[in-house]
N, C-alpha and C positions, 0 to 999 in steps of 0.2 A: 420607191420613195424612201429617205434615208430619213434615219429619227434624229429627231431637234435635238439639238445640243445646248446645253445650260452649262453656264459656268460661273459652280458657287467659288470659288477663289475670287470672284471679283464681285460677290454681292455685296459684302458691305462698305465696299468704293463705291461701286455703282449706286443703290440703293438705300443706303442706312438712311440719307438723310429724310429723303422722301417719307420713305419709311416712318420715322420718327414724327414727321409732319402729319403726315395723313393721324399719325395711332395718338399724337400731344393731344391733337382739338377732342380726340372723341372721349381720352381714358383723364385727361387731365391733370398728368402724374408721372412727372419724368422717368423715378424707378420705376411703374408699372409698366409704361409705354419701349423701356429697354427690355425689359423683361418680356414682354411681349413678339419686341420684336427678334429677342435669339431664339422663342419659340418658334416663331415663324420661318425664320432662317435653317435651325434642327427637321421644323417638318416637312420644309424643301426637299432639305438633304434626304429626307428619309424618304420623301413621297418622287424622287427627281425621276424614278420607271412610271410614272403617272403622269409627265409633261407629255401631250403632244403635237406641241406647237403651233393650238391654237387661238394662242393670243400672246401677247410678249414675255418677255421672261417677268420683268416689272408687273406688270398686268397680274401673272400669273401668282408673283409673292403677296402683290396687294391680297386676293382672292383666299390666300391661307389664312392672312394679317386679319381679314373680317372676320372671319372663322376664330380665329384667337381671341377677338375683342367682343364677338360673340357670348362664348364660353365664359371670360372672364366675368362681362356682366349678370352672366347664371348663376355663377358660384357667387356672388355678390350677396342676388336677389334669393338665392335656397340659404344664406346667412337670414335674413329676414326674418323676423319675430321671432326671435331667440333675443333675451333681455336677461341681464342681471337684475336680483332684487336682495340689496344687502338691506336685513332689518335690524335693528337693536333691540334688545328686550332687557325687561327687569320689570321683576315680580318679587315676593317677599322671600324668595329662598335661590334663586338663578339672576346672572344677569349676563350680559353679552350681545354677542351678534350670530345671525346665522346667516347663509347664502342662497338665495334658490335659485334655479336655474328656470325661466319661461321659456316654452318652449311652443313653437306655434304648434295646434295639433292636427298632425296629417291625416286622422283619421275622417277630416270634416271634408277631405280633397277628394273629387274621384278622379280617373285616370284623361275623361273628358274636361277635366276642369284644369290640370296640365297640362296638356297639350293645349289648348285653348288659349294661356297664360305665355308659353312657350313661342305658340306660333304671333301672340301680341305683339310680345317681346321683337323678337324677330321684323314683325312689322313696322315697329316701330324706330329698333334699329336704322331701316333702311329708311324711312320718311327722312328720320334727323339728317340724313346724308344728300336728302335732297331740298332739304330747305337752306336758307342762307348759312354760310358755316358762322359766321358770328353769332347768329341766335341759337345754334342748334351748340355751341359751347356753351355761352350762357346758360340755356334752357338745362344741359347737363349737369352743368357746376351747381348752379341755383335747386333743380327740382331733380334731378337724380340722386346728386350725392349730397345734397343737403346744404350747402353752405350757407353762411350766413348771407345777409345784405350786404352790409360793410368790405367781407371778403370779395366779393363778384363785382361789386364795385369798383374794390383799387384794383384787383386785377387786371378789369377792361377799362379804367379809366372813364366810366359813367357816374352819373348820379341814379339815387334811387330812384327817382320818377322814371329816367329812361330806361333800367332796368324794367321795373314791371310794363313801360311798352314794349318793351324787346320779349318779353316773358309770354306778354298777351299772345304777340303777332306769334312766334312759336307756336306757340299751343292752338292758335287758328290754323297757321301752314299743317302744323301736323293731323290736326282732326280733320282738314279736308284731304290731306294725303292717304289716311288712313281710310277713312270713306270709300276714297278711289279704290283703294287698294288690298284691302281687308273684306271691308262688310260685304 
């Protein structure tokens, strides 16, 4: 049986757009989503003795591309509670600012409590992917990465009120996916 043949000279003809498609809804960030995707394309490259041809070659770049968008949302979320705190001060003899740095503290973590967080993570990745893809961008834009109301709004062209039913129904798809899926 002869080994599958990949041919990266024609992935970003073939693929980029897809590509971009699939990584725009979930990353929501045209730089990140390029960025992502010549990762994925590098890890091809690099991983191309680890193809064997069990599923398409597309198939196969989507499968790194989750993997990427994975990791990215970790390094995200391991940013978490780390906060600037500029203070001002003036007393009878100083005055100024200082900076501190918060910092969440790991000593509170145990190793079950990571992994636990990790495998959520993870779970919850995949729910978003199976619930409707309009709420599951929404749901991102809104309650991952924080954006305002007004922003998710013009973006998709709703009003507020449809937003938080689009928000609700999300967060219902995913608590019973996770259900299934998880607990």
């Amino acid at each position: 049986m002869s080994k599958p043949k990949l041919d990266p000279t024609k992935w970003v003809d073939k693929y980029s757009d897809y590509l971009f498609n699939y990584t725009i809804v979930r990353v929501n960030d045209r730089e990140v989503a390029n960025d992502l995707i010549s990762e994925t394309f590098l890890a091809g490259l690099k991983s191309m003795n680890n193809f064997k041809g069990q599923a398409s070659e597309r198939t196969w770049l989507i499968s790194i591309l989750k993997r990427k968008i994975i990791d990215y949302y970790r390094k995200i979320n391991s940013q978490k509670g780390k906060a600037e705190v500029r203070v001002n001060y003036s007393d009878d003899y100083n005055s100024g600012d200082w900076l501190e740095e918060q910092v969440a503290d790991n000593f509170d973590r145990t190793a079950e409590d990571e992994m636990e967080n990790t495998e959520l993570g993870l779970a919850i990745l995949e729910c978003l992917d199976q619930i409707n893809e309009k709420h599951a961008a929404i749901f991102k834009m809104k309650t991952i990465e924080g954006a305002d109301t007004e922003a998710v709004c013009n973006e998709f062209n709703i009003t507020p009120s449809n937003l938080w039913v689009i928000i609700h129904r999300a967060r219902t798809a995913l608590a019973e996916c996770l259900e299934k899926n998880w607990f």
